[in-house]
C-alpha positions as CSV (number, residue, x, y, z in Angstrom):
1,X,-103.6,1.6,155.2
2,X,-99.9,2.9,155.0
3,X,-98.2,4.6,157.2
4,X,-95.3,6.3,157.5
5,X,-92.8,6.2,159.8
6,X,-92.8,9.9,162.2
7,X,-89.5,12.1,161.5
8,X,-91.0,14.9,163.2
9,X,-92.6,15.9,166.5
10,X,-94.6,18.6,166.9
11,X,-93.9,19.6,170.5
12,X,-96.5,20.8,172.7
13,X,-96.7,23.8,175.4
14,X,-94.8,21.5,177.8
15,X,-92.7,19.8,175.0
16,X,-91.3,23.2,173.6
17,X,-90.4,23.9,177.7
18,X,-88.3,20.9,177.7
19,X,-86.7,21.2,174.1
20,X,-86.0,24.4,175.7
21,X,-84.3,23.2,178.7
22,X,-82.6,20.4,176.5
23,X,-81.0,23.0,174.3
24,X,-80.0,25.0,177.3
25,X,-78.2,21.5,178.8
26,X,-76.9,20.9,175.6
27,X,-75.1,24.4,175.3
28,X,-74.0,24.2,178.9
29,X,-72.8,20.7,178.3
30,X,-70.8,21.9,175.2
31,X,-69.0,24.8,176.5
32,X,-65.7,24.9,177.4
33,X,-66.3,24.8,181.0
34,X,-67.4,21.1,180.7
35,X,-65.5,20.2,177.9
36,X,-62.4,17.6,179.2
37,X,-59.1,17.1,177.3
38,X,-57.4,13.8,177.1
39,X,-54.6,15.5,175.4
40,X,-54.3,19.5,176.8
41,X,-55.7,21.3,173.4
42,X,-55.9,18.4,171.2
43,X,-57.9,15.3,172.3
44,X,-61.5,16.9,173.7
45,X,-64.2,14.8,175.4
46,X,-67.9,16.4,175.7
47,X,-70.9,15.1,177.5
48,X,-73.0,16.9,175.2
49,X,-74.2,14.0,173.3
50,X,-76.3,13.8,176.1
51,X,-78.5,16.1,175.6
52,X,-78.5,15.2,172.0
53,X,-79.5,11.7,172.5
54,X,-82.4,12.9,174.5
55,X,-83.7,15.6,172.0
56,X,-84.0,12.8,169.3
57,X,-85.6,10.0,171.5
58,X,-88.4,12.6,172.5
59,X,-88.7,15.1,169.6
60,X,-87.1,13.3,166.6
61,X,-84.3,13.9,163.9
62,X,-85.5,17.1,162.7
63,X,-85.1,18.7,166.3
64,X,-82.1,17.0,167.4
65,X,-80.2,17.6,164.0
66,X,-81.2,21.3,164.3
67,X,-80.5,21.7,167.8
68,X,-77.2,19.9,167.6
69,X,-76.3,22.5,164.5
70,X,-77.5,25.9,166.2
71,X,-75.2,24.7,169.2
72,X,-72.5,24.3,167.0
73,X,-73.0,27.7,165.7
74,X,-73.5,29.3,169.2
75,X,-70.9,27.8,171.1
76,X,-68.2,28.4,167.9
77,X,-69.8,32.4,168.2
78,X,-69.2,32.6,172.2
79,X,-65.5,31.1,172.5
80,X,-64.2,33.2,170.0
81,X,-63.0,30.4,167.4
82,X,-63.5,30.7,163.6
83,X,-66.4,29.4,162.6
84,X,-66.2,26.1,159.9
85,X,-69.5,24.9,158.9
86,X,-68.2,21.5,158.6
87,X,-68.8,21.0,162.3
88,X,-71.6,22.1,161.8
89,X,-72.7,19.7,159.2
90,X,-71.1,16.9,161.4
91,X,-73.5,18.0,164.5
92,X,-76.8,18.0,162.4
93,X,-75.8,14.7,160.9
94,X,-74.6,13.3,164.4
95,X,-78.5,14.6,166.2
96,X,-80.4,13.2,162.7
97,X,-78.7,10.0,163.1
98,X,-79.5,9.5,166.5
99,X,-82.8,10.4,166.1
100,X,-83.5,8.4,163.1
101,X,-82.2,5.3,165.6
102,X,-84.1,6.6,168.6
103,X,-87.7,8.5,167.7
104,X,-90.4,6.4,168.4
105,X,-88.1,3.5,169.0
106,X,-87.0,2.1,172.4
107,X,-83.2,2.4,172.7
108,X,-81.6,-1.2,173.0
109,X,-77.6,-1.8,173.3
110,X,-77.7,-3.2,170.4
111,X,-79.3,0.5,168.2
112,X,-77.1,2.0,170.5
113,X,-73.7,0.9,169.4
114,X,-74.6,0.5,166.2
115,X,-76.0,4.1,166.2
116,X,-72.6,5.2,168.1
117,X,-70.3,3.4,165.7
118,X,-71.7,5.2,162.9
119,X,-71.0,8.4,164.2
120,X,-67.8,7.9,165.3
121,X,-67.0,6.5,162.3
122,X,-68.6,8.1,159.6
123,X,-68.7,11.5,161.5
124,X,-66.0,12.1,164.0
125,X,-63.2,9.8,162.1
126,X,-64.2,10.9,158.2
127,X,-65.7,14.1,158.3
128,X,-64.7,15.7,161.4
129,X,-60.9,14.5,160.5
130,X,-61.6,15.7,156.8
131,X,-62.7,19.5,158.9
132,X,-59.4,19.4,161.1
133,X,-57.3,18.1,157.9
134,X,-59.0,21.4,156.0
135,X,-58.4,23.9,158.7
136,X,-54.9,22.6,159.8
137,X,-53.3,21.8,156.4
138,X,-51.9,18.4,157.7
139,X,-52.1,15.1,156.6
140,X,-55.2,13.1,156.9
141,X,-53.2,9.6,158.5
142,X,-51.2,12.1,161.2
143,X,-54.9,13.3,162.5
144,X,-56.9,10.1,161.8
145,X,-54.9,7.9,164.6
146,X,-55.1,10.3,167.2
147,X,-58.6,10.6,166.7
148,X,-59.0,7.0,166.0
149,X,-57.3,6.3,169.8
150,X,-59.6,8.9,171.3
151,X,-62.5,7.6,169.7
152,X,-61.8,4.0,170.7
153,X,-62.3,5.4,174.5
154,X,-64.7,7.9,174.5
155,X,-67.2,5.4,172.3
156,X,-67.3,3.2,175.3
157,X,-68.2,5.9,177.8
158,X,-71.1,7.3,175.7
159,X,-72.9,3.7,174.8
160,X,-72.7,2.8,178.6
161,X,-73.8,6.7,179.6
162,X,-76.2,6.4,176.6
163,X,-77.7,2.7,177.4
164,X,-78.1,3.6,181.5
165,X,-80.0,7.1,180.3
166,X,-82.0,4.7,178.2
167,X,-83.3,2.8,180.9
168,X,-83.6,5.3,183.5
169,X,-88.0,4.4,184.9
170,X,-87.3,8.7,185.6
171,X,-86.0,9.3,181.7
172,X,-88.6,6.7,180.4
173,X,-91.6,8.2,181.9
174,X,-90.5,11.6,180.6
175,X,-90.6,10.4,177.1
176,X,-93.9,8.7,177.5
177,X,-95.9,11.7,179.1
178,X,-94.3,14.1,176.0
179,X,-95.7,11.5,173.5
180,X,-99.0,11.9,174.6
């Protein structure tokens, strides 16, 4: 018998309370109150790949890509700032990727770098650079290295926040009890 591999979960009563929560987190997490700058106004650092990571280990790409998107689209609404749905592409592909990685798999380093350098590099230093280069009317190569330094930095903080969240006995049992 064949079967195919799960994209998407069908939460119950309790998993539709905790997407709920996760999105909440995930919004929070996004907003400019917990949003850091390495450079004032340029460079940004988020911790809302947290959230994001978690939504697609428990509920799949389907959820996390269209969690990560509505986000987008919120958080752009709230602070005030035009609206590009690039990023917003860039967010559903960032929250399908990790869940393609991370549904019904158990996290290792090794899936979670390789997950991580395929965002960073084929979201956040191609199409996110591509968004900024659109907006911004500036060269692609005066964009790309700053974000190419950032990058390099805030990689290694997610794959070590990312890999201890992954083996969390708290985080783990979570997971298990929403798959039953």
């Amino acid at each position: 018998m064949h079967t195919q591999k799960k994209v998407f979960a069908q939460p119950n009563a309790s998993g539709i309370a905790i997407l709920g929560l996760l999105t909440a987190i995930r919004l929070i997490l996004g907003s400019s109150l917990f949003t850091f700058y390495l450079v004032p106004n340029k460079i940004q650092f988020s911790f809302a790949f947290i959230a994001t990571f978690l939504i697609a280990m428990w509920f799949g790409p389907f959820w996390a890509g269209a969690i990560a998107g509505f986000a987008d689209i919120f958080l752009t609404l709230i602070s005030g700032q035009i609206y590009f749905p690039g990023f917003t592409l860039s967010a559903v592909l960032g929250g399908v990727i990790f869940g393609l990685f991370f549904f019904n798999h158990k996290p290792t380093l090794k899936t979670i770098i390789i997950s991580q350098v395929i965002v960073v590099v084929v979201i956040n230093l191609i199409l996110n650079t591509t968004w900024v280069v659109i907006l911004n009317h500036v060269p692609f190569e005066v964009i790309f290295l700053s974000r190419f330094i950032k990058e390099i930095f805030t990689v290694v903080i997610q794959i070590i926040i990312m890999y201890l969240i992954s083996k969390n006995q708290t985080i783990i049992s979570l997971g298990n009890r929403l798959r039953k």
